[in-house]
N, C-alpha and C positions, 0 to 999 in steps of 0.2 A: 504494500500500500504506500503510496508517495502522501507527503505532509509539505503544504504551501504553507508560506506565515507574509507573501506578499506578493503582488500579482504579479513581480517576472518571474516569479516560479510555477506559473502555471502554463502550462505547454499549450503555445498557438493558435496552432494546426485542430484543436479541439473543438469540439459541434456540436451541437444539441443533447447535449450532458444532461445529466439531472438532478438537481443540488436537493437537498432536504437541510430545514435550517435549525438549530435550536443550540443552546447550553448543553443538552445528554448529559447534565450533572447524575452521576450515577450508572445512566442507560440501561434505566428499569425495564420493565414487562411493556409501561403504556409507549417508550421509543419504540423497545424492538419492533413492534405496529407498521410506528412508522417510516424505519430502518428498511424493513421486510421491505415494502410496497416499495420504496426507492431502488432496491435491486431490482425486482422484478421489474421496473419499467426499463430502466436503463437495459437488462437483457433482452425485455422484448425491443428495443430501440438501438441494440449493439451500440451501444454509446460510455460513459463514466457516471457513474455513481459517487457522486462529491457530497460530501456531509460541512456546512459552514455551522462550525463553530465558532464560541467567544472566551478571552480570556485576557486578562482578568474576570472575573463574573462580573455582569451588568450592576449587577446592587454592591458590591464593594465597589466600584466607584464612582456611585453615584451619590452612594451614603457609605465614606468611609468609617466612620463610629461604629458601623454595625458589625454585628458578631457574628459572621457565619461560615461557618466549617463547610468544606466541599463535601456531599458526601464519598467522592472518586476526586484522583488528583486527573492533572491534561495526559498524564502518562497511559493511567490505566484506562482514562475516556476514550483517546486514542485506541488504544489497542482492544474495546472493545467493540469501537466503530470498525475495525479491521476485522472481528470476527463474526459479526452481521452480515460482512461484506461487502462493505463499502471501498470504495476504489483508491479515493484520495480525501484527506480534509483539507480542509482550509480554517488553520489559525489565525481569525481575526484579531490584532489587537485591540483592544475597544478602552479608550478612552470617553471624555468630554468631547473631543472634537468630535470624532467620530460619531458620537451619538446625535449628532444636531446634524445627522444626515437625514435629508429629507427623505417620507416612505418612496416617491417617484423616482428619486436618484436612488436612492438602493434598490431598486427594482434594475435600473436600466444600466446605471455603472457598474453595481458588483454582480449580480446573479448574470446580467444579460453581455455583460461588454466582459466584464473579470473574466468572468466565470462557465462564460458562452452555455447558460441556460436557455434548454429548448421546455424543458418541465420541470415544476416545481412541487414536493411532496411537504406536504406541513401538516401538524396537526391541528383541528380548529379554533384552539386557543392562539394561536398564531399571532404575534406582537413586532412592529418592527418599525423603523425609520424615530424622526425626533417624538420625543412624550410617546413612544409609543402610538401612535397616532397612524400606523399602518393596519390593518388586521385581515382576516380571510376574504372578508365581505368585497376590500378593497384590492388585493391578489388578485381574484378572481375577475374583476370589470379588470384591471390592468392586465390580465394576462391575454385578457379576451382582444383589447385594445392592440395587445406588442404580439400580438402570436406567440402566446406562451400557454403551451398546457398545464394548469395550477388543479393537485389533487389535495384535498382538505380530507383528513380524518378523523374520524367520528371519536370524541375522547374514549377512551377503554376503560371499565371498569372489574372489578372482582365481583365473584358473584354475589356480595355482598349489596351490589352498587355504589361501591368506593375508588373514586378516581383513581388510575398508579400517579404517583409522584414522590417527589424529592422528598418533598416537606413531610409525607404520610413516613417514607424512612428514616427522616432524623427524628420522628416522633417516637417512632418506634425502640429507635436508640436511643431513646431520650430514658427509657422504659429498663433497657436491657433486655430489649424481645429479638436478639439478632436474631433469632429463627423467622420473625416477623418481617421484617427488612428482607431476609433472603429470600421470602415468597413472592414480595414486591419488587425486591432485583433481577428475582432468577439464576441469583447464585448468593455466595455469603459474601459478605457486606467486609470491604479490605481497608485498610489503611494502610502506609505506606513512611519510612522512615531514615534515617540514618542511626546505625549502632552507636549507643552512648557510652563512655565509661562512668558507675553508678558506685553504690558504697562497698559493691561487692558482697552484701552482707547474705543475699541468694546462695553464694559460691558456697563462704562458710558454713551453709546451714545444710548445705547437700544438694540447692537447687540454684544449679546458675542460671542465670538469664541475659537474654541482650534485651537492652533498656531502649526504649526511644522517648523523646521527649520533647518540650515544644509548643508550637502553635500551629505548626508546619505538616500537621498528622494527616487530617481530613477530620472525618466527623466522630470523633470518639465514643465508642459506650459509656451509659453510664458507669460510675464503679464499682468493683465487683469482680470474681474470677471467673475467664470462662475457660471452654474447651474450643481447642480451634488448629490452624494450622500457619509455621513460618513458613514461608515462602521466600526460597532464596533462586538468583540467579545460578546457574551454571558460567563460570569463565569461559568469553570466548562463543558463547552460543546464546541462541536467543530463547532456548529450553531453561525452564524452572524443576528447583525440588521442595517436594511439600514433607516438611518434618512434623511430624505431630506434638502441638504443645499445650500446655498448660500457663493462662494467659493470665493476668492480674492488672488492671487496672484500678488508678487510686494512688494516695500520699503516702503507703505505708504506715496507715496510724498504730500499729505495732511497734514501729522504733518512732516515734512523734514526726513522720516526716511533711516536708513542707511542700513541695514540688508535685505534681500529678504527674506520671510515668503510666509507661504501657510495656511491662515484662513479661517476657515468653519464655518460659520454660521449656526448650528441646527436651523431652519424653526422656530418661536415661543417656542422655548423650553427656559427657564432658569432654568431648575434643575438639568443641566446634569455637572455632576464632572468628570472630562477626565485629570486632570494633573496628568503625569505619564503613563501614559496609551498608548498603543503602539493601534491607529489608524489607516483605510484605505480613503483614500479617491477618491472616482470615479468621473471620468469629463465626464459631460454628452453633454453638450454644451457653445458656447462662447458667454458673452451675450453682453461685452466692455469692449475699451481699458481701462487702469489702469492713472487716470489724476486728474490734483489737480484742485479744484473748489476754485469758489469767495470764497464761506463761508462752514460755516459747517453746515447752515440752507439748502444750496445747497446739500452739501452730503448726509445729511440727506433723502432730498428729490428723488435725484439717487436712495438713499437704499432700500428705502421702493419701488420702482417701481424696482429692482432689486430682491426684494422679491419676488413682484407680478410675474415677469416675470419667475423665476425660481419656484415657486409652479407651473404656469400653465405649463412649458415644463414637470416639473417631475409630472403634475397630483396629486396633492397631494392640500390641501386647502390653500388658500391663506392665511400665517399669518404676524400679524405686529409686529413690536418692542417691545420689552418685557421691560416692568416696570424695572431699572437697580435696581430698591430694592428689587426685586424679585429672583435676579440672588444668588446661594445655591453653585456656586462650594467650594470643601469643604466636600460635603455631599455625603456621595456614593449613587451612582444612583443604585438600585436593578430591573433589568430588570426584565420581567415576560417569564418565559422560552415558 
């Protein structure tokens, strides 16, 4: 899949392409909709399947004070638009200026002149040009006007009759329902990080972790442990390995900590060197709240049935605390391709 981020990177020679527009914060159930219907026209049209996205998100810079977590970074947006099937994106920068694009000029400049739009797939919430003051109703007379095929879809809902969206996922997260979130993703709900060096106090206890921390995560669960899986790169390849871990988020109010972290516990491993190292981590279930015990013979005790309980959800062998003399970060880990 090719990634533009400005119009001379979009090849020429290109013709009646078919753009579909939005954020994909996420690229829940209700895109993949309308993901789907944008390949399929583009095959029946032998032509490109171009997904325009934005980034920064539209509301952090429009209201910088606000507080909101992605719930996917551009990376994994990216790479889920490529597994829909999408041909190319196009990374808009979106600024102020930008936005005081009229809805006519962003019809005729970017999708039709950029972007050499012959059709256009949106869903019928569709928002677009200054104040938002562009919408389906208005696509549609324009498209009729420029000879443009403009497909609108029907919002999706669960059989509940509950919109999919963004906002229904960080609710969910807001909750500790990632089983919740993965119904409305269609898969479990990732963040994404660099390895931090932390107090270490995991190593000595039997359970290392690599730590992330930040603002820079995406949309964090509430606090809490779960069951879930890291997600590391392969060197060298664009192939992943999924380690089964044992996840904790929260300040550590066992030792009075002040910081909010997100610690994965690799299942019985201590040979894995991860500082530095840009991590994913998948939340697969909630297993308890995040609380301080009598002692640490107590926590202890939690862990190791926190173990148990997150090997049997992810099916994986049940393993215990690892020898802290054992523990090798330090040593690069050499996966086996």
């Amino acid at each position: 899949m090719e990634i533009w981020k400005h119009p001379s990177d979009v090849p020429s020679d290109l013709a009646n392409t078919v753009v579909t527009i939005g954020i994909f914060d996420g690229v829940h159930r209700g895109h993949h909709a309308i993901l789907a219907k944008t390949v399929a026209v583009a095959q029946e049209k032998h032509s490109y399947a171009i997904a325009l996205t934005f980034d920064p998100h539209p509301r952090l810079v429009h209201n910088p004070d606000e507080k909101l977590n992605l719930v996917s970074s551009l990376e994994d947006r990216i790479q889920r638009l490529e597994s829909a099937g999408i041909d190319a994106v196009y990374v808009q920068h979106y600024d102020l200026s930008y936005a005081e694009l009229s809805p006519n000029d962003f019809i005729q400049h970017q999708l039709i002149d950029e972007l050499h739009a012959g059709s256009v797939v949106v869903g019928e919430d569709v928002r677009f040009g200054q104040h938002n003051s562009g919408d389906g109703v208005f696509l549609l007379h324009e498209g009729t006007r420029l000879g443009l095929d403009v497909y609108l879809i029907d919002d999706l809902c669960d059989d509940d009759g509950r919109r999919w969206s963004s906002t229904w996922v960080r609710e969910l997260l807001s909750k500790g329902d990632v089983g919740g979130a993965a119904h409305v993703l269609g898969r479990p709900h990732r963040i994404r990080g660099i390895v931090q060096h932390g107090f270490k106090r995991g190593r000595e206890l039997g359970f290392p972790t690599a730590n992330l921390t930040g603002n820079n995560l995406g949309e964090v669960p509430v606090e809490g442990v779960y069951a879930g899986w890291l997600v590391q790169k392969v060197p060298g390849t664009d192939a992943n390995v999924y380690l089964p871990a044992a996840i904790s988020v929260g300040d550590n109010p066992q030792f009075d900590g002040k910081q909010r972290t997100v610690e994965a516990h690799v299942l019985g491993r201590s040979d894995l060197d991860l500082y530095g190292e840009e991590i994913a981590v998948d939340f697969i279930e909630w297993l308890r709240p995040m609380v301080k015990f009598d002692s640490v013979d107590s926590l202890l005790h939690q862990m190791d049935e926190d173990l148990r309980r997150s090997a049997e959800i992810l099916g994986v062998p049940v393993a215990k605390r690892v020898d802290p003399k054992s523990v090798t970060a330090g040593i690069n880990l050499h996966l086996p391709r």
